[in-house]
C-alpha positions in Angstrom: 10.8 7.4 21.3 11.1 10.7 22.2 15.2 11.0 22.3 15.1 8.8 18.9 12.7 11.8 17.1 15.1 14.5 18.9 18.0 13.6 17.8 16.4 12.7 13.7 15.3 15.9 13.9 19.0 17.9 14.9 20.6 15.7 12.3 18.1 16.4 9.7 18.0 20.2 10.5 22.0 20.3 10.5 22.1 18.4 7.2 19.6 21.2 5.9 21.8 23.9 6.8 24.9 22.4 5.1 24.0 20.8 1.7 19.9 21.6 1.4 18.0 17.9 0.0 15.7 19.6 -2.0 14.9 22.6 -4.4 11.5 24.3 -4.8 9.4 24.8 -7.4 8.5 28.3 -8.8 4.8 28.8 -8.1 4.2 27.2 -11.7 6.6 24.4 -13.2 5.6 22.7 -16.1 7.4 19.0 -16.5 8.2 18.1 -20.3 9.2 14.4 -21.6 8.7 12.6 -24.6 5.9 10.3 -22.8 3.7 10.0 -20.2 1.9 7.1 -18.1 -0.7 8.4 -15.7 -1.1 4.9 -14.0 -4.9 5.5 -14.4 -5.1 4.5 -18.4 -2.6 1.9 -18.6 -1.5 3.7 -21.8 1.6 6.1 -22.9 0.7 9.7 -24.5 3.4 11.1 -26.5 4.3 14.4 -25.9 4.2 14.1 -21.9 3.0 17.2 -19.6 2.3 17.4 -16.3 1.8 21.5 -15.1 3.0 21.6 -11.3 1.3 25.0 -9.2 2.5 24.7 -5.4 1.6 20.9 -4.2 -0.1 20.2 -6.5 -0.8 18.8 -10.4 -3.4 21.7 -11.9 -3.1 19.8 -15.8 -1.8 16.8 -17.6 -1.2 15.6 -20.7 -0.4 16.6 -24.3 -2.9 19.6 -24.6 -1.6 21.2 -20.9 -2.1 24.9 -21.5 1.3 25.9 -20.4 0.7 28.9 -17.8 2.9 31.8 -18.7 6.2 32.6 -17.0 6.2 28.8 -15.7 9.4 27.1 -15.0 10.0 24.7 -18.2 11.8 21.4 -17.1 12.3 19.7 -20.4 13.4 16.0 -19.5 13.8 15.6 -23.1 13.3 11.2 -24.1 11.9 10.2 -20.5 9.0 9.1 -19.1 7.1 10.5 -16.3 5.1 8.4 -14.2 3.7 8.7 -10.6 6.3 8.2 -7.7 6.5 4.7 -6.4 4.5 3.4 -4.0 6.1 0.6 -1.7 3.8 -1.1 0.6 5.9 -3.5 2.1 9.4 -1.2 3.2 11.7 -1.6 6.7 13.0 1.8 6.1 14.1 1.8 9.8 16.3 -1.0 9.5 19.6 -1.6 7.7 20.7 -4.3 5.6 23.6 -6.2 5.7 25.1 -9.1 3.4 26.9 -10.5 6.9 24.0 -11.9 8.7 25.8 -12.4 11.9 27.6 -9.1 11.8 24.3 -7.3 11.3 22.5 -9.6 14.2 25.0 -7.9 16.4 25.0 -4.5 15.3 21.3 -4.4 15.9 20.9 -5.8 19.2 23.7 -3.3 20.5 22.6 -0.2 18.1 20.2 2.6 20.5 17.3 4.2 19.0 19.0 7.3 19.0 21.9 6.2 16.7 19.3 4.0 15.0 17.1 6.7 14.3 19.8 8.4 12.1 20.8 5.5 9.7 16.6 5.8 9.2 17.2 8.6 8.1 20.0 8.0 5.5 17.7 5.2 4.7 14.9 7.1 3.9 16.6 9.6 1.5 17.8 6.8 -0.5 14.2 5.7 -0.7 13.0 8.9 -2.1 15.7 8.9 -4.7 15.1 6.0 -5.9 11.7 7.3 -7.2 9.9 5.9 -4.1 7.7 9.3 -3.0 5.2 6.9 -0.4 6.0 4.1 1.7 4.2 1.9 4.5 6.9 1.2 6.9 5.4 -2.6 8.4 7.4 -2.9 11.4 10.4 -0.8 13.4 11.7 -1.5 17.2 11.0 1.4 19.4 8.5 3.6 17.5 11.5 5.1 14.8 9.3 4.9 12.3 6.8 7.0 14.1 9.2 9.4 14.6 11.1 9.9 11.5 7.2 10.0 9.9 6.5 13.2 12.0 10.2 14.3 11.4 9.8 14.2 7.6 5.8 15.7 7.9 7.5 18.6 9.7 10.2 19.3 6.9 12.8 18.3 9.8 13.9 15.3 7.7 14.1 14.2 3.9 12.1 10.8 2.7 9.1 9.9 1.4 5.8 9.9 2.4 5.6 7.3 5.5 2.3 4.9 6.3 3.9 3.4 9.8 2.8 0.1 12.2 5.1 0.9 15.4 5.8 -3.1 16.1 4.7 -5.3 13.9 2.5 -7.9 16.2 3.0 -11.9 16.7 2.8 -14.6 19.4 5.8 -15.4 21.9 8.5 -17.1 19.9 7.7 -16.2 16.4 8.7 -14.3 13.7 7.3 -11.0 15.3 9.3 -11.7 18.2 13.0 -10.7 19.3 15.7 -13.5 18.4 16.2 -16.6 21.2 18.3 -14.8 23.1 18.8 -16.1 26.9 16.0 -14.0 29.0 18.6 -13.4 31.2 20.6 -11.6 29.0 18.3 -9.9 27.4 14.8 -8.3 28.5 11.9 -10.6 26.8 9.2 -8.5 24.8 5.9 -7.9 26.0 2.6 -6.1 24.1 4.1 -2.8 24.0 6.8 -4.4 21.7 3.9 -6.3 19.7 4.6 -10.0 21.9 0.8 -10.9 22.5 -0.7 -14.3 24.0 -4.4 -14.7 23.9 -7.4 -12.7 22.6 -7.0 -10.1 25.0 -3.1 -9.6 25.3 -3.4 -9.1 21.5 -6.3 -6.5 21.6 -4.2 -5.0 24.6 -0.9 -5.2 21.3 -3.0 -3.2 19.2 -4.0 -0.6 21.2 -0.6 0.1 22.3 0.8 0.5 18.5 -2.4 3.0 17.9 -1.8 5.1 20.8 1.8 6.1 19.9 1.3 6.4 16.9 0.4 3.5 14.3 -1.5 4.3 10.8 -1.3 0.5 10.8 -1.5 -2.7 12.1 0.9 -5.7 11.0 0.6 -8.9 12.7 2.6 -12.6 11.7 0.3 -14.8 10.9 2.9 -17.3 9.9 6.6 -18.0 10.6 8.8 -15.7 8.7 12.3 -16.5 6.7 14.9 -14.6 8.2 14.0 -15.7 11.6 16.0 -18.5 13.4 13.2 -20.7 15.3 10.5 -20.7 14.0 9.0 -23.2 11.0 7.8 -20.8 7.8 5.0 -21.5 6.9 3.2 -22.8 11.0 0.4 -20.0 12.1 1.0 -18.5 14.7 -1.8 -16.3 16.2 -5.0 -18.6 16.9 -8.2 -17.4 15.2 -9.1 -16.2 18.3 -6.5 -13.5 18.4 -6.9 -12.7 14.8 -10.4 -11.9 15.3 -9.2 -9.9 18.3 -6.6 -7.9 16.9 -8.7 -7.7 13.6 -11.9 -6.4 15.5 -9.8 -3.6 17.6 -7.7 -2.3 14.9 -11.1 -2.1 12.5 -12.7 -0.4 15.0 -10.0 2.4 15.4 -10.3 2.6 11.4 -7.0 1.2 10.8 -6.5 -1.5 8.4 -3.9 -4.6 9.2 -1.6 -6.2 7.0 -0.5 -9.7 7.8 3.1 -11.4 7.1 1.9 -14.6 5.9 4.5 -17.3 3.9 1.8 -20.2 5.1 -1.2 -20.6 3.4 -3.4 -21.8 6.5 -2.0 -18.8 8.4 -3.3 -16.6 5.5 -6.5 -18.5 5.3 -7.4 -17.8 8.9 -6.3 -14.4 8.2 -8.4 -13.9 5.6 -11.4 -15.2 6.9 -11.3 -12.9 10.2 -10.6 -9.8 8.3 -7.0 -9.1 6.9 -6.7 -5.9 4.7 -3.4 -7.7 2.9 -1.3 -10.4 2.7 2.5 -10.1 2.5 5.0 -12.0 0.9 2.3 -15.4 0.3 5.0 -18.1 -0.6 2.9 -21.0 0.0 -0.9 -19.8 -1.0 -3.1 -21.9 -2.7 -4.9 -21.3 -5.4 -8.1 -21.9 -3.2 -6.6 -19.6 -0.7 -6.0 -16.9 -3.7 -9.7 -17.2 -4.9 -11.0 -16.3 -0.9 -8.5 -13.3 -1.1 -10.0 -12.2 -4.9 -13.5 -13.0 -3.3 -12.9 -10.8 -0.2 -10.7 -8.3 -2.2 -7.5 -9.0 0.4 -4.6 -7.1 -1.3 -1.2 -9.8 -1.8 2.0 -7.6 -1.6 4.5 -10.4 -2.9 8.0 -8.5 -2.1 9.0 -10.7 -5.7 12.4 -9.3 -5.5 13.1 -10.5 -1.6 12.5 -13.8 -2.6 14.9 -14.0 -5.4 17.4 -11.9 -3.0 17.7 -14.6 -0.4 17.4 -17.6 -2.6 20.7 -15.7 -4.2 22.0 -15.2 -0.8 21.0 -18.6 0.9 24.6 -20.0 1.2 25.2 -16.4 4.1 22.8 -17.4 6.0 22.9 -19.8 9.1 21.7 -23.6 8.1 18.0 -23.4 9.2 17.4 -19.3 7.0 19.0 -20.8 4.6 16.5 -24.0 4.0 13.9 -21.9 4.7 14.8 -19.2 2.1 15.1 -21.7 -0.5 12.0 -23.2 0.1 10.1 -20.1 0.0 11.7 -19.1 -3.6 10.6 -22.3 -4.7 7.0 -22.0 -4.0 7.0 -18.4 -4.9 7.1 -18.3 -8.7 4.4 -20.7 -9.0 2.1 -18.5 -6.3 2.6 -15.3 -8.4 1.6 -17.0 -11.6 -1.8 -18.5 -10.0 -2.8 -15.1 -8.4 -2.0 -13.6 -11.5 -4.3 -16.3 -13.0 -7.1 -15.8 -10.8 -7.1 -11.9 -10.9 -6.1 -11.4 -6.8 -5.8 -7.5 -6.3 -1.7 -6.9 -6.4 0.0 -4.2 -4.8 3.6 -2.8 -5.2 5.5 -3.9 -2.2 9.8 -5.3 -1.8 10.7 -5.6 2.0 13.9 -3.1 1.9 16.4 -4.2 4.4 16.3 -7.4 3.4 18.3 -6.3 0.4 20.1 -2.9 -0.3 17.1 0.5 0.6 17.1 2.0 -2.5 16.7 -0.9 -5.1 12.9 -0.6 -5.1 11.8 -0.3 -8.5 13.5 -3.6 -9.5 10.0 -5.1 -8.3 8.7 -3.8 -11.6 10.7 -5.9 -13.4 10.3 -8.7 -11.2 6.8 -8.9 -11.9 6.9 -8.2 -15.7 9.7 -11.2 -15.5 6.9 -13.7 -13.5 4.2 -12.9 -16.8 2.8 -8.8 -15.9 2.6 -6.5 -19.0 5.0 -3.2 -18.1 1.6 -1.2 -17.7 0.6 -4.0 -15.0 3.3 -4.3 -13.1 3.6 0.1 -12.9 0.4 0.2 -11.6 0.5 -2.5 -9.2 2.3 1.0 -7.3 -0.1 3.4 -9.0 -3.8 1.7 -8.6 -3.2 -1.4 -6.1 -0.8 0.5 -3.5 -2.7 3.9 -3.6 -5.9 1.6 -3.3 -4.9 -0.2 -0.7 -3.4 2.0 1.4 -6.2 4.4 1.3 -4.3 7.6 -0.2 -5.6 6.8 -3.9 -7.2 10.6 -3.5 -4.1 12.1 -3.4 -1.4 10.4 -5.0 -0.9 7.5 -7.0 -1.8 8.8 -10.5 -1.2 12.0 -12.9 -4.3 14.2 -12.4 -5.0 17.1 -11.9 -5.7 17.5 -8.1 -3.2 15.4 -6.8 -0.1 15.8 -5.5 2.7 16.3 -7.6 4.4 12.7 -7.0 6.5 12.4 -9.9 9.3 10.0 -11.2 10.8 10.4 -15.1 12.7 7.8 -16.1 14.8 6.9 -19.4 13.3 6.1 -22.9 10.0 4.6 -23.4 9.0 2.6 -20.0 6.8 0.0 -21.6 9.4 -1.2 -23.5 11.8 -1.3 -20.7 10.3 -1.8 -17.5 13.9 -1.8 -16.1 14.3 2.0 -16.6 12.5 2.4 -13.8 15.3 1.8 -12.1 17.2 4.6 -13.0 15.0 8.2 -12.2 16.2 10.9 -14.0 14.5 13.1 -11.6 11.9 12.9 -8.7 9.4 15.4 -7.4 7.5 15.0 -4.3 4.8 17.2 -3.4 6.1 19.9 -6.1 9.3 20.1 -5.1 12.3 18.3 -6.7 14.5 16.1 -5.2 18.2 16.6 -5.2 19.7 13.6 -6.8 23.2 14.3 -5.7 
């Protein structure tokens, strides 16, 4: 872990020193655009200002008294919004169309070198518009790492929420591939492998101490993973309770991968913060998660990525992706229907890191309003994640997250896809 944050942090510092990422703000900047959504109101206001002092946002909106001497960015027919926030990211990993080549880059790949394609990753997250992620799952604590690396201006990327290893039973989808034990060193708790109440709790604790905001668990099999069925639990109540009990106690919340709906119902019932993805939840399932106020992060665009890319994958992904999409559509309309708490989430790595904000659109596709499906980021990420004091939405007080975009955003949702500029904590990102 150690190495991997060493070297992040002497490739970040001599990327600085070359070509700097970022330019700062004067000690007032005031942000001009034809519109504004504060992702608190669910409304546009026409003219758009947000004045920027430092960190932070000091006024919003039409009236802003403009302070004088301020820098004047005038973003002309834009939109500004809050950055994105994308619960559900593998910034850590890579993504790769070839699934076999990319099986064996990874398994021969240090942490060291992996630690800088995190990095490369993480940049194109933040300018995509993404200015806060929750990382849910990286091999050998990167994600820790490039966290603290980007915390300590060492690095350039968003905002990072981080789990460590994301934690399952022996043979599922948390686990390592099938590979021969011989060959290859089996997992054990420190790499989030748990069997039993107490191996689990023992799973947890590990994460926390080096360095987890989270906890993720797979309650379910998962899609991208060889042997194991989707949609089978795969941690007994018993060791949901356990790791659920541990990580609440440590005030960390958990977030469980879930495509099966008994996995998520046992889930919910001892305790989960979130469900991801949710392929197969009923609507009685749904109704316990609106009852309990359990967050689903559907990663919409991940599903229609590997039901697009189903004929690359080996036979048994493949069925298993296409069974997922199928199921998917019809979840997303039922929760929609039944009013479960949604937040912004897309699984990069499984596609291209830096396509984010084509969730938006995937939602407002499946039945969302634009104004819904913006502030599934700005109201049920920030929410759930806990950080809803200080970013998330336009006010004054909060950190100066900021994404403009083309044109009128309600009546394109997809322009979210294409910033014209991003500001994170004050200071604006270079798009280059």
């Amino acid at each position: 872990m150690l190495t991997a944050g060493l070297l992040l942090a002497l490739c970040a510092q001599a990327q600085a020193q070359d070509s700097p990422a970022a330019s700062a703000v004067s000690a007032s900047t005031v942000l001009k655009a034809a519109h504004l959504f504060d992702g608190r109101s669910g409304t546009l206001v026409s003219p758009g200002l947000v004045v920027v002092r430092d960190q932070r946002i000091v006024a919003v909106g039409k009236d802003a008294a403009l302070p004088a001497g301020a820098n004047v960015i005038d973003l002309g027919d834009a939109t500004l919004v809050p950055g994105y926030i994308d619960a559900h990211t593998h910034i850590t990993g890579d993504h790769d169309d070839n699934w076999e080549k990319a099986f064996y880059e990874n398994t021969l790949r240090s942490a060291p070198e992996q630690a800088f394609h995190a990095e490369a990753n993480a940049r194109k997250t933040l300018r995509a518009g993404v200015t806060t992620v929750r990382d849910v799952g990286s091999s050998d604590f990167i994600d820790v790492a490039l966290r603290n690396a980007i915390n300590d201006g060492l690095a350039e990327g968003p905002n990072m929420l981080v789990v460590g290893h994301a934690i399952g039973s022996t043979g599922g989808h948390c686990d390592g591939p099938p590979v021969p034990p011989d060959r290859m060193k089996p997992a054990g708790t420190m790499e989030g492998v748990c069997n039993g109440p107490e191996s689990c709790r023992q799973a947890v604790r590990e994460q926390m101490k080096y360095g987890a905001d989270w906890i993720k668990i797979c309650a379910s099999g998962g899609v991208l993973s060889e042997s194991d069925p989707v949609d089978v639990p795969q941690l007994t109540p018993a060791e949901l309770t356990a790791i659920m009990s541990e990580a609440h106690a440590w005030r960390r919340k958990v977030a469980a991968h879930s495509h099966g709906d008994l996995a998520a119902k046992q889930a919910v019932e001892a305790g989960i913060d979130s469900i991801e993805h949710g392929s197969f939840l009923t609507p009685a399932t749904l109704q316990l998660m609106k009852q309990k106020g359990v967050y689903l992060v559907p990663t919409r665009m991940t599903q229609l990525w590997v039901n697009k890319k189903a004929d690359t994958y080996p036979p048994k992904i493949a069925g298993k992706a296409r069974a997922a999409y199928a199921a998917h559509t019809g979840m997303m309309k039922n929760a929609l229907k039944i009013g479960v708490p949604i937040a912004f989430g897309t699984d990069a790595a499984v596609y291209p890191h830096g396509m984010n904000a084509e969730e938006f659109g995937d939602y407002v596709d499946v039945g969302m309003t634009p104004a819904a499906a913006l502030m599934t980021s700005s109201q049920g990420s920030a929410k759930l994640l806990g950080i809803d004091a200080d970013t998330g939405t336009l006010e004054a007080g909060k950190y100066a997250d900021i994404v403009a975009v083309p044109g009128d955003v309600l009546k394109n949702i997809r322009a979210t896809e294409h910033p014209l500029m991003v500001m994170k904590h004050g200071v604006r990102v270079r798009m280059d």
